[in-house]
C-alpha positions as CSV (number, residue, x, y, z in Angstrom):
1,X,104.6,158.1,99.5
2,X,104.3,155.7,102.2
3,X,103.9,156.5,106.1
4,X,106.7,153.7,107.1
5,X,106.4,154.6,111.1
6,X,106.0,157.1,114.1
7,X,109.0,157.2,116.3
8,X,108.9,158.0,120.0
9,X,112.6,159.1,121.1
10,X,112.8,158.1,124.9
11,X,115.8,157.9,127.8
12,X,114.9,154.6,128.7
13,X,114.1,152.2,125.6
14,X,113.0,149.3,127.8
15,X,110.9,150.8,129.3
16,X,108.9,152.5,126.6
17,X,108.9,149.6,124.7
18,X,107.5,147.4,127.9
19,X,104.8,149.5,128.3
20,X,103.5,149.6,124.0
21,X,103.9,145.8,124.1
22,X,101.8,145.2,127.3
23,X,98.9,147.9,125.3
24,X,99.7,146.8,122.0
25,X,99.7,142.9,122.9
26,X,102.4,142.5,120.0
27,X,106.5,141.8,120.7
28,X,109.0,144.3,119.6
29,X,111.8,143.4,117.1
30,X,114.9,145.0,118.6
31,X,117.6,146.4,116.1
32,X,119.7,146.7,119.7
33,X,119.6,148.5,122.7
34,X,118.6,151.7,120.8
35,X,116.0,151.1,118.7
36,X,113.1,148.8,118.7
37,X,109.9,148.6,116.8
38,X,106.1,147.3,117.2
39,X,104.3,146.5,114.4
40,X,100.5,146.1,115.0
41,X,98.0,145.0,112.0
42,X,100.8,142.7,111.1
43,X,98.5,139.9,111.1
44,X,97.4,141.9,107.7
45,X,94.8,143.6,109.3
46,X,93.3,146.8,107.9
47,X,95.4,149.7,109.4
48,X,99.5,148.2,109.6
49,X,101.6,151.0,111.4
50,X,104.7,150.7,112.9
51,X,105.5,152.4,116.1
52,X,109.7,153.0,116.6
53,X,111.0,153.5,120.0
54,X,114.3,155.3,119.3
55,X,116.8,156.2,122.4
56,X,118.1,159.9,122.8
57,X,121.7,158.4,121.7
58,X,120.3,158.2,118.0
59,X,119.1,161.9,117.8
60,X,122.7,163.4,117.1
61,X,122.8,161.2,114.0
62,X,120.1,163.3,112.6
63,X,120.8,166.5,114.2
64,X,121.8,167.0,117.7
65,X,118.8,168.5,119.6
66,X,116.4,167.7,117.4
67,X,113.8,165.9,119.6
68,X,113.6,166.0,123.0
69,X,112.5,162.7,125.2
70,X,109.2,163.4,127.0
71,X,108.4,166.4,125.6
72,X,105.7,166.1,123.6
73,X,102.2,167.7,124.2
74,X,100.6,168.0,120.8
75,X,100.6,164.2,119.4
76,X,98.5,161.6,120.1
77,X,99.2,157.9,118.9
78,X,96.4,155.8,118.8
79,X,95.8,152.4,118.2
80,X,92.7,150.4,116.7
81,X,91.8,147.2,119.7
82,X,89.4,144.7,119.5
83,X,87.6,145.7,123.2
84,X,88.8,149.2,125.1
85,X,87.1,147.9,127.8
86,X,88.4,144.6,128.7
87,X,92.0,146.3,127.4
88,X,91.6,149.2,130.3
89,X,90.7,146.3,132.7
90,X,93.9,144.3,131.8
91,X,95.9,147.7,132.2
92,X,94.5,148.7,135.6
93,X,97.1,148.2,138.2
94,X,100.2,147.8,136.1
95,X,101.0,152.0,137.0
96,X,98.8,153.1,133.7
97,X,98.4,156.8,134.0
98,X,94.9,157.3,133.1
99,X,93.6,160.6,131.3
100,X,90.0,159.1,130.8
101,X,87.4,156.6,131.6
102,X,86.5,154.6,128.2
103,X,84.1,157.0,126.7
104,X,82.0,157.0,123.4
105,X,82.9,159.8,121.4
106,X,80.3,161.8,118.9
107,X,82.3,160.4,115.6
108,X,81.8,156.3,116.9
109,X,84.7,155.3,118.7
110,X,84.4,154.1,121.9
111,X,88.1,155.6,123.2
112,X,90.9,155.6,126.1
113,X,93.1,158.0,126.5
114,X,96.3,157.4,128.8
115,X,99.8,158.4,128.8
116,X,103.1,156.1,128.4
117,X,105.5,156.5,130.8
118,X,107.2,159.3,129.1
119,X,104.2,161.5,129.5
120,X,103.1,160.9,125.4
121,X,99.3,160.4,125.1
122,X,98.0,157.2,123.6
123,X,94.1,156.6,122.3
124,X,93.1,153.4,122.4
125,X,90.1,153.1,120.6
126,X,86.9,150.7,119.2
127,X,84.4,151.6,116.9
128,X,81.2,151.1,118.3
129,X,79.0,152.7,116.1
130,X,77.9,151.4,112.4
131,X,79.2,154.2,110.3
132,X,82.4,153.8,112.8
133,X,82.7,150.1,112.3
134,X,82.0,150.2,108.6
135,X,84.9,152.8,107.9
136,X,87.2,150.6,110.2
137,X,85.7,147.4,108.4
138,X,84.9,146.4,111.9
């Protein structure tokens, strides 16, 4: 079995996907107006995931009212950056709904926690640590 992505249904695609690529650094490849994805690690880096931004007019084809847009309070999606700090610099002032400061965590990672503009929480994390930055070959 392979993990191929995480999708994120939304009301406003754009949107969404505006936000991941201004954290993510990395362009979406739009299928169309309903769908994108980002791709990050797709440089080969340890760690490829895709991320899906799917709009709420693609959830009947699976089964109407299966997922709700903005709904979600159990998930977190996280991403692996080069420098949390300098990112939560770059995102200060773009609107960025901050849940933390950058704090170092008891397992290594140096983490960020914010929501996207659907209310879904995203970690943004470094490992800071050696045991931290030897499991993230770091």
């Amino acid at each position: 079995m392979h993990l191929a992505s995480i999708r994120v249904i939304t009301e406003d695609v754009a949107r969404l996907v505006e936000f991941y690529e201004r954290v993510t650094r990395t362009a979406a490849v739009w299928s169309n107006e309903d769908f994108a994805e980002i791709t990050a690690g797709s440089d080969g880096s340890a760690g490829a995931g895709t991320l899906a931004i799917g709009s709420t007019r693609t959830v009947p084809l699976f089964a109407p009212g299966s997922a709700e847009a903005g709904a979600n309070r159990s998930a977190i999606v996280e991403f692996l950056v080069d420098d949390v700090d300098a990112l939560h610099t770059a995102l200060a002032g773009h609107g960025t709904e901050f849940v933390n400061e950058p704090t170092t965590m008891p397992w290594g990672n140096r983490s960020l926690l914010l929501r996207d503009p659907d209310g879904n929480l995203v970690n943004l994390f470094t490992p800071v640590t050696p045991a931290a930055k030897a499991k993230f070959g770091r």
